[in-house]
C-alpha positions as CSV (number, residue, x, y, z in Angstrom):
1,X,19.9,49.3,-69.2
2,X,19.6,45.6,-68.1
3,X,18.8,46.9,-64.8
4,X,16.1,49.1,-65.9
5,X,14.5,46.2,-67.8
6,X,15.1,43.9,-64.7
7,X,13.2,45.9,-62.3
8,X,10.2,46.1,-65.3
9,X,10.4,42.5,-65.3
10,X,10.8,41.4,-62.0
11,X,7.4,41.9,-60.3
12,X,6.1,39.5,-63.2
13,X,8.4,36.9,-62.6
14,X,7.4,36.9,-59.3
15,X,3.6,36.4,-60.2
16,X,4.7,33.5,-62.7
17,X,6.9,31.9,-59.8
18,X,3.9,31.9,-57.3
19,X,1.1,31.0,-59.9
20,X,-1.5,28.2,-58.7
21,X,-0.8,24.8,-60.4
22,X,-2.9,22.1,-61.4
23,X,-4.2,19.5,-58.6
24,X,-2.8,16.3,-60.8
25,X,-0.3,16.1,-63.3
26,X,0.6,13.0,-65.3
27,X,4.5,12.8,-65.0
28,X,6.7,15.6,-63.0
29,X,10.3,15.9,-64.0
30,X,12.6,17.1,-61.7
31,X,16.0,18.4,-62.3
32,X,19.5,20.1,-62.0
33,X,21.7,21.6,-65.0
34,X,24.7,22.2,-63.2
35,X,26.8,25.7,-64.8
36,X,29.8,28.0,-63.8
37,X,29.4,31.6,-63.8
38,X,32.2,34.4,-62.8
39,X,31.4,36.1,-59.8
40,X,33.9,39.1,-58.5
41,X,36.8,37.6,-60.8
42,X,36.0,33.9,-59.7
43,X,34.3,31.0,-61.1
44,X,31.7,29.5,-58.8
45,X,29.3,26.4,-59.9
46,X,25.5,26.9,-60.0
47,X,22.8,25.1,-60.3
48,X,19.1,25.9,-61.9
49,X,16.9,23.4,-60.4
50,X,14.1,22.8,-62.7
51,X,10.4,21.4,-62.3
52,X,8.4,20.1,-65.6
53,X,4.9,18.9,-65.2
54,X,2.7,17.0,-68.0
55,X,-1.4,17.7,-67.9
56,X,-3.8,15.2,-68.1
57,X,-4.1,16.6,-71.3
58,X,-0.3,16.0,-72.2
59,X,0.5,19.7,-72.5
60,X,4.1,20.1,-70.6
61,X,4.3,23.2,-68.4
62,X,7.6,24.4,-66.5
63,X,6.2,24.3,-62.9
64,X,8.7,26.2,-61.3
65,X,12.6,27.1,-62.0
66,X,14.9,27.6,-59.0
67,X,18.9,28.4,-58.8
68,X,21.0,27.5,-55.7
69,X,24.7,26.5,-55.3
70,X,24.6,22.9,-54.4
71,X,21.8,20.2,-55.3
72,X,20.5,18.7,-52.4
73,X,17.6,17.0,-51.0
74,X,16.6,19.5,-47.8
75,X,16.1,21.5,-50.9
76,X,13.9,19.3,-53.1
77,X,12.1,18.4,-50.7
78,X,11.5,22.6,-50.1
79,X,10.4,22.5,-53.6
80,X,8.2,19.5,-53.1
81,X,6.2,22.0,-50.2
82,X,6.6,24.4,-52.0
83,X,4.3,23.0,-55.1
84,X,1.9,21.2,-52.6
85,X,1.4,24.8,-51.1
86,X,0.4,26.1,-55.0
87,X,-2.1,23.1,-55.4
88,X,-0.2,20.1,-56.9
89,X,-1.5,16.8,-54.7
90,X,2.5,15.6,-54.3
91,X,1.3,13.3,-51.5
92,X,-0.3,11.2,-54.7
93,X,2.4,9.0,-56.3
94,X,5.1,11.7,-56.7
């Protein structure tokens, strides 16, 4: 059942995840929550990497939400290119 409501789901998340952004925002956020999940009878750490922007017009928006194993900055600055490439002007006092 979670499957089937997965694969209904999916193709939306997708759209969400690649969504133009606003050229300026007032304050980005960017963070980790770190969490450990069981995987084939072992626990392994996460992490959900998580991008919140504020509008000029002060309305927050979750920019983008990511999940790898290990924080690190080749991968920051991956997100960082990847939100220039959807329209946010990073180059501009992020």
């Amino acid at each position: 059942m979670v499957s089937k409501i997965t694969e209904r789901i999916v193709p939306e998340i997708k759209e969400w995840q690649s969504r133009p952004l606003e050229k300026i925002y007032t304050f980005i956020f960017m963070d980790a929550i770190h969490y450990k999940v069981r995987t084939d009878g072992h626990i392994i750490n996460r992490a959900a990497y998580v991008v919140l922007g504020v509008t000029i017009e002060g309305i927050k928006e979750v920019l983008g939400i990511w999940t790898l194993k290990n924080e690190s900055s080749r991968f920051w600055l991956g997100v960082l290119n990847e939100l220039k490439n959807r329209g946010v002007d990073v180059t501009n006092g992020v």
